[in-house]
C-alpha positions in Angstrom: 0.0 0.0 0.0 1.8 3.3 -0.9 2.7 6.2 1.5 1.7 9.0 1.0 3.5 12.6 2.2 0.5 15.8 2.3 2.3 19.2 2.1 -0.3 21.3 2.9 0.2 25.0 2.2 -1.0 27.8 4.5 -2.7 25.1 7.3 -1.4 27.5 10.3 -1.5 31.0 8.8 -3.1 34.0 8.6 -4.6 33.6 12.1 -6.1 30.3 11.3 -4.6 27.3 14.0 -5.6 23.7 13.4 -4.5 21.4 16.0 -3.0 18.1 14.7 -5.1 16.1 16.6 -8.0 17.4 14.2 -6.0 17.1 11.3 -5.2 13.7 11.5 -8.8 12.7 12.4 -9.9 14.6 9.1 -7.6 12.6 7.5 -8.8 9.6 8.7 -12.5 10.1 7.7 -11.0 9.6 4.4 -10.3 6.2 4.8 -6.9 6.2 4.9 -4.3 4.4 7.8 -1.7 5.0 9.7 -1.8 9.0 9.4 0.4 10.6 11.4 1.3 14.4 11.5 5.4 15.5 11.3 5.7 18.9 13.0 2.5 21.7 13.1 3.5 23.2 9.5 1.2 20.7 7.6 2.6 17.8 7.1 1.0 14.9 7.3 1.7 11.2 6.6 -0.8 8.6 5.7 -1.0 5.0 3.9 -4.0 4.3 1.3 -4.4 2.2 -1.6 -5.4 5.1 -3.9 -2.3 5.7 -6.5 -4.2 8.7 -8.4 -2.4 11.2 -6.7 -4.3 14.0 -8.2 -7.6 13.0 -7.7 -6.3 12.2 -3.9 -4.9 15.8 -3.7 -8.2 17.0 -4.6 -9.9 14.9 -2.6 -8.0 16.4 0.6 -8.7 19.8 -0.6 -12.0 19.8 -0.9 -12.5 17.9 2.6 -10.0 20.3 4.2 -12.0 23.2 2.8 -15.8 22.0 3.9 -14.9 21.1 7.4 -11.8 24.6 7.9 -14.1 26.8 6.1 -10.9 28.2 4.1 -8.8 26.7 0.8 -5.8 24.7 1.9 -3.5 23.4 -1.4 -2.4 20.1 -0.8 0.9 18.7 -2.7 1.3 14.8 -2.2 4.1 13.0 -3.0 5.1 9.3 -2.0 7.9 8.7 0.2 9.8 7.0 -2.8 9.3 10.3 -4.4 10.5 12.2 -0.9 13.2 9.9 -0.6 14.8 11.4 -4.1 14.1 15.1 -3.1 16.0 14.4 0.1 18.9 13.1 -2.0 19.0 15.5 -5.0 21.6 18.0 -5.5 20.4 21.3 -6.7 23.4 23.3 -7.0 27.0 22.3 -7.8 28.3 23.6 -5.0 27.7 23.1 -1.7 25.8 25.0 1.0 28.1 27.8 1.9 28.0 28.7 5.8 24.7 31.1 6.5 22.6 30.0 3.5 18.9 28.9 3.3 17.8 25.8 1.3 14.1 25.9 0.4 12.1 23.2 -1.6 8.7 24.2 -2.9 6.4 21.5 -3.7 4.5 22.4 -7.0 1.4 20.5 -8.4 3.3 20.0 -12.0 6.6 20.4 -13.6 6.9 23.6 -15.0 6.9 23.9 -18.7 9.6 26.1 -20.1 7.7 29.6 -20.1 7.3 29.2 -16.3 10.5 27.4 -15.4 12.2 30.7 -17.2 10.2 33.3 -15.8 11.0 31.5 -12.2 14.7 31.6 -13.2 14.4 34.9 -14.0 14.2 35.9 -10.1 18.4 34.9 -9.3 20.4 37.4 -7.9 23.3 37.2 -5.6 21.3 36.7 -3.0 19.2 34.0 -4.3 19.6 31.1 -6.9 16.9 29.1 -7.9 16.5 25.6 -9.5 14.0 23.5 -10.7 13.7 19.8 -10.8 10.5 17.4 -11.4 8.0 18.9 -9.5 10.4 20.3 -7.1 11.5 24.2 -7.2 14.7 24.5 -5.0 15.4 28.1 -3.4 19.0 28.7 -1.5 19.0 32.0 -0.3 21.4 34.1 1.9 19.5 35.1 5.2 20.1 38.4 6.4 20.1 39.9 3.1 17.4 42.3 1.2 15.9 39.2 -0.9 13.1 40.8 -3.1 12.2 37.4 -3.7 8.7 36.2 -2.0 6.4 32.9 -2.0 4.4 35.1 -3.9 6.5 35.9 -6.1 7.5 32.2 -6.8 3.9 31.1 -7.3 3.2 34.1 -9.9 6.0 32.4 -11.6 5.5 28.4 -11.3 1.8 28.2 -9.9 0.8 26.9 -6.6 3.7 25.9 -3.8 4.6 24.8 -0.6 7.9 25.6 0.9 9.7 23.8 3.5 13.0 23.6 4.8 15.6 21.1 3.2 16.1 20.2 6.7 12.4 19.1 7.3 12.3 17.3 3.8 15.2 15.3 4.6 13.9 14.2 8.5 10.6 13.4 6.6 12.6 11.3 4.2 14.7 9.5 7.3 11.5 9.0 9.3 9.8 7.3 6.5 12.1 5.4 4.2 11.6 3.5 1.1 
């Protein structure tokens, strides 16, 4: 039965709290097993035997919106698919001392006009790549980024961020 990771953009924002304990049960009116939440930013876990990712997506989303009375993007991936986003290496250098490393979870991989326009956005203070359905954002903290979420999503469509750090505990807590 495949595993399923739920990024779920903007869960805890904007004055809205949703305890985890409520998310999971959600999730489990679904049908689904084993969910478990990772962190209060949204992520949550879950087994099922569903493989149209898509339709499951929507599926969460709707619920999520019915019963939180607001819109709440969901980006699933399995945790084969976590497992290589964990492992892949952006940029061919390494992470100097004081960088950011960001991966934004996107519904699709961009097609050219978008992946461009989201390249468009590097500066010295941030570089951008994109792979899959992965965007990758290192970025030097401290420093006046003009680069914003928003910004991002104008250029590639809907995202999630989280930290490279999160990513790769997900990936350890749930391997292949």
């Amino acid at each position: 039965m495949p595993r399923y990771v739920a990024f779920l953009r903007a869960i805890n924002v904007g004055g809205h709290v949703v305890k985890m304990e409520r998310l999971r049960e959600l999730f489990e009116t679904l049908g689904v097993r084993g969910v478990e939440t990772f962190i209060a930013s949204g992520n949550v876990i879950f087994e099922t035997r569903a493989t149209d990712a898509a339709a499951l997506e929507l599926k969460i989303e709707r619920l999520l919106e019915k019963e939180l009375g607001y819109e709440v993007a969901t980006f699933l991936r399995t945790t084969d698919e976590l497992a290589a986003v964990a492992t892949h290496v952006p940029f061919a250098s390494p992470l100097p001392d004081g960088h950011a490393l960001w991966v934004g979870f996107l519904k699709e991989e961009p097609g050219d006009e978008r992946r461009a326009a989201l390249l468009a956005h590097r500066s010295e203070t941030d570089d951008l790549a994109v792979h899959g359905r992965e965007l990758w954002w290192r970025r030097v903290p401290g420093t006046d980024s003009k680069l914003t979420n928003a910004r991002l999503e104008r250029a590639v469509g809907p995202a999630t961020m989280r930290n490279v750090t999160t990513v790769r505990k997900l990936a350890a807590k749930y391997p292949r």
